[in-house]
C-alpha positions as a LaTeX table, in Angstrom:
\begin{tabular}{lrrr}
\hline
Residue & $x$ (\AA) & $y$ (\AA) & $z$ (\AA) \\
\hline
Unk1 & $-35.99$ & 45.36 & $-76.94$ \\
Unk2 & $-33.20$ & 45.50 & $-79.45$ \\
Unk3 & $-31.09$ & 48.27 & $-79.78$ \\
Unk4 & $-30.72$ & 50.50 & $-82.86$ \\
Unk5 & $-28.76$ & 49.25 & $-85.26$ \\
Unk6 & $-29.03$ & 48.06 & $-88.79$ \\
Unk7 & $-28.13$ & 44.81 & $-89.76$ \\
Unk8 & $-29.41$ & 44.50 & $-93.30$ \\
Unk9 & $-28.73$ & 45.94 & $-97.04$ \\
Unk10 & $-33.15$ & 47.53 & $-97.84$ \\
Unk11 & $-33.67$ & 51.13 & $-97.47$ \\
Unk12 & $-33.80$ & 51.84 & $-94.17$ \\
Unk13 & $-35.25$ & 54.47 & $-91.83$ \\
Unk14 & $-33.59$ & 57.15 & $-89.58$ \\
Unk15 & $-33.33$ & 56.85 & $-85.33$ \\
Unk16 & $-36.47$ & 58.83 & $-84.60$ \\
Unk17 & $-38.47$ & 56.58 & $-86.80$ \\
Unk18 & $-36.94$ & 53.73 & $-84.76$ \\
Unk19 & $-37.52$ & 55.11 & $-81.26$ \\
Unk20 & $-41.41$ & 56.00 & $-81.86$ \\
Unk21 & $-41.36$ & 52.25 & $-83.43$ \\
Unk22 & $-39.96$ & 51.15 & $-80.36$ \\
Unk23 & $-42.58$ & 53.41 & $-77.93$ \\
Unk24 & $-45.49$ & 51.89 & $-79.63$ \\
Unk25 & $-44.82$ & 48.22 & $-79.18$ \\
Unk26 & $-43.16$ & 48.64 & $-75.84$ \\
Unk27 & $-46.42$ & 50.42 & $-74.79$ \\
Unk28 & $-48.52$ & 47.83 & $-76.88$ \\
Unk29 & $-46.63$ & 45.29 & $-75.48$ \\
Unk30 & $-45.27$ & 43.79 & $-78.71$ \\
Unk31 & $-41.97$ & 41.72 & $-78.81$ \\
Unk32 & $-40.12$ & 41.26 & $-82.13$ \\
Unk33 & $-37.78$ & 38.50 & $-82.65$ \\
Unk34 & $-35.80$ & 37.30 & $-85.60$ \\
Unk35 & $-33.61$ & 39.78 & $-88.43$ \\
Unk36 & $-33.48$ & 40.87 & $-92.03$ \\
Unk37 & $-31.45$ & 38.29 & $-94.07$ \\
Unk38 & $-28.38$ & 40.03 & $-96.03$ \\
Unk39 & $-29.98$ & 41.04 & $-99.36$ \\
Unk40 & $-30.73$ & 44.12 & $-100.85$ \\
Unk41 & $-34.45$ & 43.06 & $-102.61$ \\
Unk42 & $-37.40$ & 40.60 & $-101.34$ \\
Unk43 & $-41.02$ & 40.00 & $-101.27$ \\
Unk44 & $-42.25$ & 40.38 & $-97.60$ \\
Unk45 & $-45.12$ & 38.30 & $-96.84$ \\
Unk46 & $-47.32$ & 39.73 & $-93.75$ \\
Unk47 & $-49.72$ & 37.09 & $-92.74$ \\
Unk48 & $-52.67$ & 36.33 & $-91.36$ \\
Unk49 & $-53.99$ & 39.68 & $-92.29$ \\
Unk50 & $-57.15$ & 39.37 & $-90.38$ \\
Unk51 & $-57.59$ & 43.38 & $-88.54$ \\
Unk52 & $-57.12$ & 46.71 & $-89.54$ \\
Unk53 & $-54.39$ & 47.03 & $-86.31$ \\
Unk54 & $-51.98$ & 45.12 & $-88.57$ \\
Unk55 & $-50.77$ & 48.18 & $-90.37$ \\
Unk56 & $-49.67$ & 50.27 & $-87.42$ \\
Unk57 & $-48.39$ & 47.42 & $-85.53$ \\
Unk58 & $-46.35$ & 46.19 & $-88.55$ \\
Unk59 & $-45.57$ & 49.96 & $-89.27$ \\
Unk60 & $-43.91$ & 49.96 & $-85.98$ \\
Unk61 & $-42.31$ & 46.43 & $-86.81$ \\
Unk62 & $-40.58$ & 48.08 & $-89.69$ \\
Unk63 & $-39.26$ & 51.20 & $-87.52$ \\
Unk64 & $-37.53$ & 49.08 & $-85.01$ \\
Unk65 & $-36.06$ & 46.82 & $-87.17$ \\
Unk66 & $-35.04$ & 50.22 & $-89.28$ \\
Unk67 & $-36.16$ & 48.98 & $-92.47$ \\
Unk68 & $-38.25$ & 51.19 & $-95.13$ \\
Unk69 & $-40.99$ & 49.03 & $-97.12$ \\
Unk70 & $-43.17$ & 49.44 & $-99.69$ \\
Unk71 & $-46.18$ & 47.95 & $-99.56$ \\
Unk72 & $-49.77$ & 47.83 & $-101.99$ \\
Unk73 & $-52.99$ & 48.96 & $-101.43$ \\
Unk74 & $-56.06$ & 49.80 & $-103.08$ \\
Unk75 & $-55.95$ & 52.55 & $-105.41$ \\
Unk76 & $-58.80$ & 54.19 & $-103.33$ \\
Unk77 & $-56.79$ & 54.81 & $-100.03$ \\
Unk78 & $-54.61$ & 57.46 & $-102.11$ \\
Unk79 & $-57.45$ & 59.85 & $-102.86$ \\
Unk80 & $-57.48$ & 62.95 & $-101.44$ \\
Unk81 & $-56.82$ & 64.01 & $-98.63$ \\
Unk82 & $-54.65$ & 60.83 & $-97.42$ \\
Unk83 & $-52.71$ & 59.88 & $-100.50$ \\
Unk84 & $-49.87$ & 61.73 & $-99.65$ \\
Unk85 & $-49.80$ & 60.64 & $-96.34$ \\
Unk86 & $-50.00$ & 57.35 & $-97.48$ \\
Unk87 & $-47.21$ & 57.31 & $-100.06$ \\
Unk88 & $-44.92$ & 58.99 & $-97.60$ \\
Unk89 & $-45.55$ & 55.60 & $-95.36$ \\
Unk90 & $-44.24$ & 53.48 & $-98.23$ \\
Unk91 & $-47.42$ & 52.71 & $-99.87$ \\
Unk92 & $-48.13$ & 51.82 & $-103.72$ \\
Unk93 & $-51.54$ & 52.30 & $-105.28$ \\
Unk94 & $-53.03$ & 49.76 & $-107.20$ \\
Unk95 & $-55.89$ & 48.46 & $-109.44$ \\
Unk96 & $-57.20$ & 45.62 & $-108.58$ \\
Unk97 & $-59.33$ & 44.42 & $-111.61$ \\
Unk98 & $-56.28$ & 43.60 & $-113.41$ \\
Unk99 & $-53.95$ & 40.96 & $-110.84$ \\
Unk100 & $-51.79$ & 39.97 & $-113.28$ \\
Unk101 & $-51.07$ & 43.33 & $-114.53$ \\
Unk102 & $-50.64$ & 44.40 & $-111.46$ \\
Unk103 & $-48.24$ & 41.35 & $-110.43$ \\
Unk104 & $-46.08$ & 42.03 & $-113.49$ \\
Unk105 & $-46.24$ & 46.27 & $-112.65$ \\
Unk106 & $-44.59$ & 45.27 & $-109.41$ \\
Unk107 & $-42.43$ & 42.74 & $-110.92$ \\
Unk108 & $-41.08$ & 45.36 & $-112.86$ \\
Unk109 & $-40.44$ & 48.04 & $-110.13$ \\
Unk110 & $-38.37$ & 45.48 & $-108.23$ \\
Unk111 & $-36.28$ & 44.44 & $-111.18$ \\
Unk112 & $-35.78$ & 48.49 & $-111.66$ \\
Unk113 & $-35.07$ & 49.14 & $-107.85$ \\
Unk114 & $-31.61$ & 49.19 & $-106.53$ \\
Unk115 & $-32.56$ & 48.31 & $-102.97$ \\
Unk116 & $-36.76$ & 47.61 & $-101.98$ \\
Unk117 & $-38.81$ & 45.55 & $-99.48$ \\
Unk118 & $-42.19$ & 45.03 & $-100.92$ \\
Unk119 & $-44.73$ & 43.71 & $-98.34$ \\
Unk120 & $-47.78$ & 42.09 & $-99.90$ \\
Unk121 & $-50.75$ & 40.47 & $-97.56$ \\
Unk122 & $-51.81$ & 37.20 & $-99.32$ \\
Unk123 & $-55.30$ & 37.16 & $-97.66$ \\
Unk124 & $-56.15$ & 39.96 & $-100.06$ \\
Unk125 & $-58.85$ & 40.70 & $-97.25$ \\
Unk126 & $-59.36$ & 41.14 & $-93.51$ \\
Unk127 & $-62.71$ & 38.06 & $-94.25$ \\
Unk128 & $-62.22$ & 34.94 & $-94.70$ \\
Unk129 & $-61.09$ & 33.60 & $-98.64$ \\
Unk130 & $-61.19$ & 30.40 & $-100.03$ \\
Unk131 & $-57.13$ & 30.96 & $-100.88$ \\
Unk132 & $-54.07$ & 32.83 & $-100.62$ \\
Unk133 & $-54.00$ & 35.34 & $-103.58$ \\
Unk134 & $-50.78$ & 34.09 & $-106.01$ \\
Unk135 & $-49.51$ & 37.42 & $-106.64$ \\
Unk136 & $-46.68$ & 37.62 & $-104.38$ \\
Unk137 & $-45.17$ & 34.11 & $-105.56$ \\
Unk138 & $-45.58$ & 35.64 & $-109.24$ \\
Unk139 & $-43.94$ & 38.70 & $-108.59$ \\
Unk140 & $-40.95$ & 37.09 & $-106.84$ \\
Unk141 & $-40.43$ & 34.68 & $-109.45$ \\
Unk142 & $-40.52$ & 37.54 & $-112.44$ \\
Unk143 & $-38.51$ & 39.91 & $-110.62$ \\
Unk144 & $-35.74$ & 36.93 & $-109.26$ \\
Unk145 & $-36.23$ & 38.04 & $-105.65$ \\
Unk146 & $-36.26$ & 35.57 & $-102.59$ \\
Unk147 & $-39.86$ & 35.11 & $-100.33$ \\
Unk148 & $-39.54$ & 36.68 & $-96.96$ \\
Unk149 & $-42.15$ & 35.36 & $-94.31$ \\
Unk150 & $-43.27$ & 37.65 & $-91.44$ \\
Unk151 & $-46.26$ & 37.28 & $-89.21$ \\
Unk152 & $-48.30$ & 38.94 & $-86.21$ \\
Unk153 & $-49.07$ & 36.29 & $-83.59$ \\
Unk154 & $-51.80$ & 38.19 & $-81.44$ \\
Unk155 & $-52.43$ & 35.60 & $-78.86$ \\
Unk156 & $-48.51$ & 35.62 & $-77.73$ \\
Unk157 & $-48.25$ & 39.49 & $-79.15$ \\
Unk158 & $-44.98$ & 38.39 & $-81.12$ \\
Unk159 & $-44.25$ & 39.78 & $-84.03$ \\
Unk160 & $-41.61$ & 37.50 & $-86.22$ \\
Unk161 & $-39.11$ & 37.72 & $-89.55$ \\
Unk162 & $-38.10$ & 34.36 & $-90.27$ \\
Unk163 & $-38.53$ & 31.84 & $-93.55$ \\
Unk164 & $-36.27$ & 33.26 & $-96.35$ \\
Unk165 & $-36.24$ & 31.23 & $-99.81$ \\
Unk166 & $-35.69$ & 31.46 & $-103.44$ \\
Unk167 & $-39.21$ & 30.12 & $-105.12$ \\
Unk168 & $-38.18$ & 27.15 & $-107.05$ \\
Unk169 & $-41.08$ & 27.15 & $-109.43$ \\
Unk170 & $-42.35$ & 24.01 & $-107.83$ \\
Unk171 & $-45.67$ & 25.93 & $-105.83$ \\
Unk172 & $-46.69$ & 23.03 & $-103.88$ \\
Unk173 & $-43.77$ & 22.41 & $-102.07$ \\
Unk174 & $-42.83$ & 26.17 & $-101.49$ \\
Unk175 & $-46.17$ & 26.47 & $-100.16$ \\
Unk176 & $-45.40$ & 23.51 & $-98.04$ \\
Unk177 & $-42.64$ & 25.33 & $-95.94$ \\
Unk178 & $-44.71$ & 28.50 & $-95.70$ \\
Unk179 & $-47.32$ & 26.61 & $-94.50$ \\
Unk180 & $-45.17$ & 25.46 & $-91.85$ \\
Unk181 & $-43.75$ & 28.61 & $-90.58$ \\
Unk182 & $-47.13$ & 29.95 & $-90.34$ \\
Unk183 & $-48.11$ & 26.90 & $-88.60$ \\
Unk184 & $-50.12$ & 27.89 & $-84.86$ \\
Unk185 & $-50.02$ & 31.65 & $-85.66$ \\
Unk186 & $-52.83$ & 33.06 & $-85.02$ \\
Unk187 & $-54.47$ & 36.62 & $-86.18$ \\
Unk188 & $-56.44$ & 38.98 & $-84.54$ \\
Unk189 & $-59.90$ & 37.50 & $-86.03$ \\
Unk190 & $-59.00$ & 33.93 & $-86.48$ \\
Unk191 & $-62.13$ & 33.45 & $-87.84$ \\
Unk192 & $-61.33$ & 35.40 & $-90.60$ \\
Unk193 & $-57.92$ & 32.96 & $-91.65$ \\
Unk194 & $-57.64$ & 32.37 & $-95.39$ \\
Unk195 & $-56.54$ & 28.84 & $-95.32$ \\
Unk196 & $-52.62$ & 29.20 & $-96.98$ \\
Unk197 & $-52.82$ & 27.35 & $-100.22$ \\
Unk198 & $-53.09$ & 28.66 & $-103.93$ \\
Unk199 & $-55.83$ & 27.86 & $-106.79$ \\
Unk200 & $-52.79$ & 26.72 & $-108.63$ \\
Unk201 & $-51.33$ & 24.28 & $-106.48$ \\
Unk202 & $-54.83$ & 22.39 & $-107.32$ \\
Unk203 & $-53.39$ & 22.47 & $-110.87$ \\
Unk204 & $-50.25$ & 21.06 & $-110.58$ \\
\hline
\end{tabular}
């Protein structure tokens, strides 16, 4: 297991936050491989998002590596009594009726933000979707950020930072190289994978 030390430029999180992080996947079983690239802002994808286990797991993904997200949910989750709970974890609540509002909201915040790491799921779901959601692709586009790709192998229990890249505007083939680090990674409920394409790449 890595030791505690921080080797990137996003908010990040004090030792005791990294220790428990550590305790959980050590006791889980979890390995973690790869770093945070130098940068101060990105758009984190976490994919497949097939169980409700990939929040704490990932939580404790973020500890060890000592880095402090942000990441969306449904407005609902931050009702009373667990929205302060959940905003203390790093979580924004959002409206889902409106996507492209809600792309351009979050857009804005990371144009505003000196340092953030905004996770977004793609899947939009733990079931099974005909695609990705486009959201995160639009918000790192508006707000100039790269694409960070992360993932949760559950068959090798490996969790994984690796593909960093500015989106060129060019969707298919950006979508090309995240479909091939996501390549063989498997979720908790594989029947549940979203296949990793986007509506608009059936545009182009």
């Amino acid at each position: 297991m890595r030791s505690p030390r921080i080797t990137h430029d996003c908010p990040s999180t004090g030792l005791l936050s990294y220790w428990l992080g550590r305790l959980l996947l050590t006791l889980s079983g979890w390995k973690v491989e790869g770093d945070l690239p130098s940068g101060r802002k990105f758009v984190l994808i976490g994919a497949p998002h097939t169980s409700n286990w990939d929040f704490p797991i990932g939580i404790a993904v973020t500890y060890l590596l000592r880095v402090k997200i942000r990441w969306v949910g449904k407005h609902t989750l931050f009702y009373w009594p667990y929205g302060a709970f959940m905003r203390w974890l790093g979580g924004i609540g959002v409206d889902r009726s409106n996507p492209a509002g809600v792309a351009e909201q979050l857009a804005q915040q990371l144009r505003q933000a000196d340092r953030m790491l905004l996770l977004i799921t793609p899947d939009g779901t733990r079931s099974r979707r005909d695609y990705w959601k486009s959201g995160f692709y639009r918000i790192a586009r508006t707000a100039q950020v790269p694409i960070l790709c992360g993932y949760l192998d559950y068959p090798t229990k490996t969790a994984r930072i690796g593909l960093c890249f500015d989106p060129s505007g060019d969707i298919r083939a950006d979508m090309a190289r995240i479909r091939e680090f996501y390549a063989g990674v498997t979720g908790a409920h594989p029947e549940n994978h979203t296949p990793i394409r986007l509506r608009e790449e059936q545009a182009e």
